[in-house]
PAMARDO-121263 format. One line per 8 residues: number of its first residue (from 1); their letters; for each residue z, y, x of C-alpha. Coordinates in Angstrom, 2 decimals, always signed. Layout:
N
NUM	A	Z,Y,X  ...
***
This chain:
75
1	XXXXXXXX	-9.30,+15.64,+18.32  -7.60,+17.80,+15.57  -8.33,+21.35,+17.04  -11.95,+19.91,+17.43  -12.17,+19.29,+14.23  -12.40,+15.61,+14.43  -11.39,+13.34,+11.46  -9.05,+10.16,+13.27
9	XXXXXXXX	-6.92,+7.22,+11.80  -3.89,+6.40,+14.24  -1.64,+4.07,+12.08  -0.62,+0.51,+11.08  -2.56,-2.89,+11.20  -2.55,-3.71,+7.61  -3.56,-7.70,+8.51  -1.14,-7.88,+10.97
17	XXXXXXXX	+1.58,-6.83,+9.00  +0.88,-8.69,+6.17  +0.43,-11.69,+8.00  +4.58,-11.77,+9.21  +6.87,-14.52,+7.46  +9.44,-13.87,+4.69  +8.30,-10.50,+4.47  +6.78,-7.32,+5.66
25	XXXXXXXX	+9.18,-4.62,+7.08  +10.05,-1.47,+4.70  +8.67,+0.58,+7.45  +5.13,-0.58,+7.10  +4.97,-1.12,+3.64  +5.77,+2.92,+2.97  +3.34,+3.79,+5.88  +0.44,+1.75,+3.71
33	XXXXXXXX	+1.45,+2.54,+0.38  +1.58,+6.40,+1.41  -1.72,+5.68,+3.55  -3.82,+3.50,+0.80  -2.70,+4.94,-2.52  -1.19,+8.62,-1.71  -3.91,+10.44,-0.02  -2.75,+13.46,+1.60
41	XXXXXXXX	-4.53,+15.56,+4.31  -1.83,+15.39,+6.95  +0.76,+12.53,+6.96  +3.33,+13.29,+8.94  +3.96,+10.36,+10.99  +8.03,+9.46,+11.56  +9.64,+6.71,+13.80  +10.65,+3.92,+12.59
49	XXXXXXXX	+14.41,+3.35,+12.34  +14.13,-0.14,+14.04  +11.75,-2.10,+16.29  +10.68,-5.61,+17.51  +9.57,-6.84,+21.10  +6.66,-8.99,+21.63  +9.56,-11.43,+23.35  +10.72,-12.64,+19.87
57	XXXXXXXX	+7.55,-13.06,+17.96  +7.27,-15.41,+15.32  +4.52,-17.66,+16.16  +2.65,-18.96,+13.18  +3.93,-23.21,+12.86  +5.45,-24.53,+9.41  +8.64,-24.98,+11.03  +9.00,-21.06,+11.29
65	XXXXXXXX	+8.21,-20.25,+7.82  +11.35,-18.77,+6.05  +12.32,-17.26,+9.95  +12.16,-13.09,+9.56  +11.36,-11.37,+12.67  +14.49,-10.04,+14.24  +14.48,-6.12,+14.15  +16.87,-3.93,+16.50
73	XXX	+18.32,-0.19,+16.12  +15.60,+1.58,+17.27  +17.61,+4.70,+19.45
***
């Protein structure tokens, strides 16, 4: 879509990562601060140093409220 000229958005869920408990991971809050208040023509796009699995989601209950979403070395 770049060589054809083609303006695209391939980034982070802003809702969804808002929405986690305790709070949202450094990872995605420099993605959308870079993305919503430092507009650049290119943004280079790095991986993230850890990760999650769907497995160990925090489902949204009171009882899970001040439980952070475990994050692994991402190799």
């Amino acid at each position: 879509m770049y060589k054809a000229g083609i303006v695209s958005y391939y980034g982070l869920s802003v809702i969804n990562n808002f929405a986690e408990y305790v709070s949202i991971n450094k990872y995605m809050k420099k993605a959308m601060q870079k993305t919503l208040f430092e507009p650049q023509d290119t943004l280079e796009i790095r991986c993230s140093e850890f990760n999650s699995y769907e497995k160990d989601k925090i489902w949204w209950k009171e009882e899970n409220i001040d439980q952070p979403t475990p994050r692994f070395k991402n190799n």
